[in-house]
Backbone as numpy.savetxt, mean C-alpha at the origin, in Angstrom:
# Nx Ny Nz CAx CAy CAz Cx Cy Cz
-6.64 38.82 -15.31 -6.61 37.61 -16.12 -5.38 36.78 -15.74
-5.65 35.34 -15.65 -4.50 34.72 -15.22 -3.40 34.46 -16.21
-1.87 33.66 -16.21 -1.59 33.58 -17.10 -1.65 31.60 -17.58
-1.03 31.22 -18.49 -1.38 30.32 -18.75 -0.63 29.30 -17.71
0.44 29.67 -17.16 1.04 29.04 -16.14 0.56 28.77 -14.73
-0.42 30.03 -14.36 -0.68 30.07 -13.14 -2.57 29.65 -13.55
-2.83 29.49 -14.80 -4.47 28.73 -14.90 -3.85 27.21 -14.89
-2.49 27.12 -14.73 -1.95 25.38 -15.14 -2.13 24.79 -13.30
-1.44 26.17 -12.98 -1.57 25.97 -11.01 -2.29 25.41 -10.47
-3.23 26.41 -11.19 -5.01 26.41 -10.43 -5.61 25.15 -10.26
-5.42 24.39 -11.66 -6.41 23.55 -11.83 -5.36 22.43 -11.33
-4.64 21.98 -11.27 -3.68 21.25 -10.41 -4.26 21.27 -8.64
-4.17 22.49 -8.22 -4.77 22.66 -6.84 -5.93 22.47 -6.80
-6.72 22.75 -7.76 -8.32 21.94 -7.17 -8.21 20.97 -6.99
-7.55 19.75 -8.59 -7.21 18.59 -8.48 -7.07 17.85 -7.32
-6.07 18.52 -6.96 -5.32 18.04 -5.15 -6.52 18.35 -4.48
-6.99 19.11 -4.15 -7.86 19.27 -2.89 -9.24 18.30 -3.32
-9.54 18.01 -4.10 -10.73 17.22 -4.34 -10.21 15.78 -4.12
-9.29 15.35 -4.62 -8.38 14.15 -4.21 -8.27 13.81 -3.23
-7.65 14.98 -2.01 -7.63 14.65 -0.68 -8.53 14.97 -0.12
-9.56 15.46 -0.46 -10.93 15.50 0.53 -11.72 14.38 0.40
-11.21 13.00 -0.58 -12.16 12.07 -0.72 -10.79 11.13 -0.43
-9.68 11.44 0.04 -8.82 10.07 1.05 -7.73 9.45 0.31
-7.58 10.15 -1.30 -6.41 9.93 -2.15 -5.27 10.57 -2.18
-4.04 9.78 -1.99 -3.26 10.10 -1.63 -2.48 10.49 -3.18
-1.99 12.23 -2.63 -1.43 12.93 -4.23 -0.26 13.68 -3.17
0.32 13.49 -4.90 1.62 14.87 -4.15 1.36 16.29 -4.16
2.53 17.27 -4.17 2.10 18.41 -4.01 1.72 19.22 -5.16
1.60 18.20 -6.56 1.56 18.81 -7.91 -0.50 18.26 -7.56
-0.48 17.44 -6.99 -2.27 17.36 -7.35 -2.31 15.90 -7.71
-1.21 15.54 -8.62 -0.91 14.34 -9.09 -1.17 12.87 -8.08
-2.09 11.71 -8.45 -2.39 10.28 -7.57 -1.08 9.92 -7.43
-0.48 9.39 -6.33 0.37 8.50 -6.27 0.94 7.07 -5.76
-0.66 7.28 -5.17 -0.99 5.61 -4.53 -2.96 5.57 -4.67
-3.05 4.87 -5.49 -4.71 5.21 -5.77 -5.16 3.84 -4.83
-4.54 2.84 -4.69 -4.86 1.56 -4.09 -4.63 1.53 -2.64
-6.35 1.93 -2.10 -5.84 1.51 -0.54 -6.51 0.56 -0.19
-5.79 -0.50 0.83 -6.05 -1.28 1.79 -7.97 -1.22 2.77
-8.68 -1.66 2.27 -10.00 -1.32 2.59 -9.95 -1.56 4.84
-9.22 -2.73 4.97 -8.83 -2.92 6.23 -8.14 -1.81 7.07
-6.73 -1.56 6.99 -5.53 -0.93 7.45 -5.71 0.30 6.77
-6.07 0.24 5.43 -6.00 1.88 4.90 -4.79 2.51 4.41
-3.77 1.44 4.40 -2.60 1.21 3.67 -2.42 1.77 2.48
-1.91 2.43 1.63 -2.42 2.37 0.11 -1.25 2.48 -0.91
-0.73 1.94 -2.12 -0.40 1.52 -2.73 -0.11 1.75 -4.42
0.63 1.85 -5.06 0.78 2.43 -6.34 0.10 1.55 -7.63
0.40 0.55 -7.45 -0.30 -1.07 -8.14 -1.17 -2.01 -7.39
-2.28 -2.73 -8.04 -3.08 -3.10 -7.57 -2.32 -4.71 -7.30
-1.82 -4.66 -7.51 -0.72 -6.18 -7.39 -0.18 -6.53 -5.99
0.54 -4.93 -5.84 0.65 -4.77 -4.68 -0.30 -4.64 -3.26
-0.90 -4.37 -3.44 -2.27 -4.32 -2.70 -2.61 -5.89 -2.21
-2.80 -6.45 -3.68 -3.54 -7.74 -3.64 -2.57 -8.53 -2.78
-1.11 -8.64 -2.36 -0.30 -9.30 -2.15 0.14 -8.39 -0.43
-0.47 -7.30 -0.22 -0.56 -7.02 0.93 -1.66 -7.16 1.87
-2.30 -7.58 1.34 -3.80 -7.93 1.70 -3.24 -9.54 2.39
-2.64 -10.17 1.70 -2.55 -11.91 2.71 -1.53 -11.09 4.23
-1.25 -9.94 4.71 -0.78 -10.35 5.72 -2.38 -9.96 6.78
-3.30 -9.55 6.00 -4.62 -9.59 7.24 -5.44 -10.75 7.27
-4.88 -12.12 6.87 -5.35 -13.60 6.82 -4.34 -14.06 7.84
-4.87 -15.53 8.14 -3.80 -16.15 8.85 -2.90 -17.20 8.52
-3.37 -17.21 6.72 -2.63 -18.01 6.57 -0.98 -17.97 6.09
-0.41 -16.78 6.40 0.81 -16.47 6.15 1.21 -15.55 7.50
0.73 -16.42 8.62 1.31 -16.11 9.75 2.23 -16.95 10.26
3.30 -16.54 11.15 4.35 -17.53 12.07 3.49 -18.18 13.04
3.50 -19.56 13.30 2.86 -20.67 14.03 3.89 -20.17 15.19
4.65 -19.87 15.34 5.99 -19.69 16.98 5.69 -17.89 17.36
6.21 -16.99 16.38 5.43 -15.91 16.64 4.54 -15.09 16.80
3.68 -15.29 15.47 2.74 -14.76 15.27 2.72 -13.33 14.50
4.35 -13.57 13.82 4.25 -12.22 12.68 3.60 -12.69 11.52
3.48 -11.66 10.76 1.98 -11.88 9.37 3.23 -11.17 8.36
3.04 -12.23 7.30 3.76 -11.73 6.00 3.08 -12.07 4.94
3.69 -11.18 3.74 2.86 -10.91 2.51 2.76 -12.20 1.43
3.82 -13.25 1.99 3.61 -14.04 1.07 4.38 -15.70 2.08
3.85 -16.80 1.48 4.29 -18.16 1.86 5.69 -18.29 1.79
6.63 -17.71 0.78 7.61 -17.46 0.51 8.80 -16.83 1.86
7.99 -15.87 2.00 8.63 -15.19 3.02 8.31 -15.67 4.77
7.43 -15.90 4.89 7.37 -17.20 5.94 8.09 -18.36 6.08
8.47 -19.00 5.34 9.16 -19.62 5.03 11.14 -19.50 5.57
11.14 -18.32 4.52 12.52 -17.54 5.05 12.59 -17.52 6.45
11.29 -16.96 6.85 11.17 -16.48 8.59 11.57 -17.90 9.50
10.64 -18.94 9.15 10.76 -20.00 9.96 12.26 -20.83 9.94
12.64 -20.59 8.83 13.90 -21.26 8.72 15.04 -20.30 9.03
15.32 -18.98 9.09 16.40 -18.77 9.40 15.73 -17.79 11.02
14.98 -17.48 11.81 14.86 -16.57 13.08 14.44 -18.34 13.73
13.72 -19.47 13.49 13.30 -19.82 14.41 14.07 -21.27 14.01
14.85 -21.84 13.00 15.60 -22.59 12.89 14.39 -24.04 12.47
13.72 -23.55 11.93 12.98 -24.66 11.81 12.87 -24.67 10.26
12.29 -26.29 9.21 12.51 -26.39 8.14 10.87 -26.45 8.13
10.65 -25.71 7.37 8.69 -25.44 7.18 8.54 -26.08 5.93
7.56 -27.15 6.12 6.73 -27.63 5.15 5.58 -27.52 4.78
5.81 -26.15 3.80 4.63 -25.43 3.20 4.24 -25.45 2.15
């Protein structure tokens, strides 16, 4: 008979293994710790916020017109163009 600690184990380790046999990423308790992945890249993520806001760097519209790096937001393009390529972006 198990004890109540090691029936606490158990069901923790199924947890985990059913988790990661279907591509969710858990720690070593069994526990989700990024349930949000990236359907593209496969990226995955703790908040769906985050996700949603990593998702604009697989568009083009928050790409560098001189480089061609991809960022998560207009904001940060912005930063890019004005301080690596010295230019004032009107976005």
């Amino acid at each position: 008979m198990q004890t109540l600690l090691g029936q606490a184990e158990w069901i923790r380790k199924t947890a985990s293994l059913k988790k990661n046999s279907i591509g969710m990423a858990t720690d070593f308790h069994g526990y989700e710790l990024r349930p949000y992945a990236c359907d593209i890249c496969g990226a995955c993520y703790k908040h769906s916020s985050t996700l949603y806001s990593h998702k604009k760097i697989h568009t083009e519209e928050t790409a560098c017109v001189v480089c061609h790096k991809k960022f998560s937001s207009k904001n940060n393009l912005r930063k890019h163009l004005r301080f690596v390529h010295g230019k004032d972006p009107m976005i």
